[in-house]
C-alpha positions in Angstrom: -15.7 -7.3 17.0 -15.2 -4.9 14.1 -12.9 -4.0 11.5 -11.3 -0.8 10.7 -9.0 0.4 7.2 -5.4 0.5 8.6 -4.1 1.2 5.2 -5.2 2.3 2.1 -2.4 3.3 -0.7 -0.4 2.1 -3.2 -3.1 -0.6 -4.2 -3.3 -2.1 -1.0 -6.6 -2.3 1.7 -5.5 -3.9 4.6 -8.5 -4.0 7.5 -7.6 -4.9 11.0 -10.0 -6.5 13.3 -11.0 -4.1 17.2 -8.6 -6.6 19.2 -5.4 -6.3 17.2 -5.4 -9.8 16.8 -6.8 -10.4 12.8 -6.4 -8.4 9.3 -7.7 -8.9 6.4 -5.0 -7.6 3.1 -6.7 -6.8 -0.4 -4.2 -5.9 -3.6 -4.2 -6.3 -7.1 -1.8 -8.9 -8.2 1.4 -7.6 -10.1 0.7 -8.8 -13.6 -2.6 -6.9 -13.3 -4.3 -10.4 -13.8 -6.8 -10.7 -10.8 -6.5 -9.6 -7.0 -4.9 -11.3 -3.7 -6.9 -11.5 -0.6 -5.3 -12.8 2.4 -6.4 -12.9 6.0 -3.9 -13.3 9.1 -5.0 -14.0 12.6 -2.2 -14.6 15.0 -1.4 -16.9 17.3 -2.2 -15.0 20.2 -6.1 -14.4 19.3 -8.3 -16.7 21.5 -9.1 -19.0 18.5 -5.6 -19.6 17.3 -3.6 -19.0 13.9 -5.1 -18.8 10.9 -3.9 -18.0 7.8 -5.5 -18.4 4.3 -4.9 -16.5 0.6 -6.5 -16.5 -2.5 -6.8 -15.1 -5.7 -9.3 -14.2 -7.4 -10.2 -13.0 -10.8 -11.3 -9.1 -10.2 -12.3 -6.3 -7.9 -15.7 -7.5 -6.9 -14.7 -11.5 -6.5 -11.9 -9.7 -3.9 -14.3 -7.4 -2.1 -17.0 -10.2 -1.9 -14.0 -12.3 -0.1 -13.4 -9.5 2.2 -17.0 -9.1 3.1 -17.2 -13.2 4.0 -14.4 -13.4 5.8 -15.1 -10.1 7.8 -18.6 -12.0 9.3 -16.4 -15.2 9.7 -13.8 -13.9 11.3 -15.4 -11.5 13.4 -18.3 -14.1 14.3 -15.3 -16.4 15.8 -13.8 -13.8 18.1 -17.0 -13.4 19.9 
């Protein structure tokens, strides 16, 4: 599996995962105080739900985030 950008505007980076089934949301928190990354899988995907969010204190905590749960996530579809 791979991921893909599905949107990227208006502060927001939201990657989906090939099968539809996973994304993965980045976006700087309203107070400008750190970023939210979140990742959705739905119920449908062979491994079941998941959802998890965090926050985290700035851009490269968020991207770091994105990166590990891209190779989890994408590991666990396989």
């Amino acid at each position: 599996m791979s991921w893909r950008v599905r949107r990227d505007r208006d502060g927001i980076t939201e990657w989906e995962r090939s099968d539809g089934l996973a994304s993965i949301r980045k976006r700087e928190r309203a107070d400008g105080a750190g970023y939210v990354v979140r990742i959705d899988r739905l119920e449908q995907a062979p491994e079941g739900r998941t959802y998890r969010r965090e926050s985290v204190a700035d851009a490269a905590a968020a991207d770091a985030l994105v990166d590990e749960w891209q190779e989890t996530f994408e590991r666990s579809a396989e």
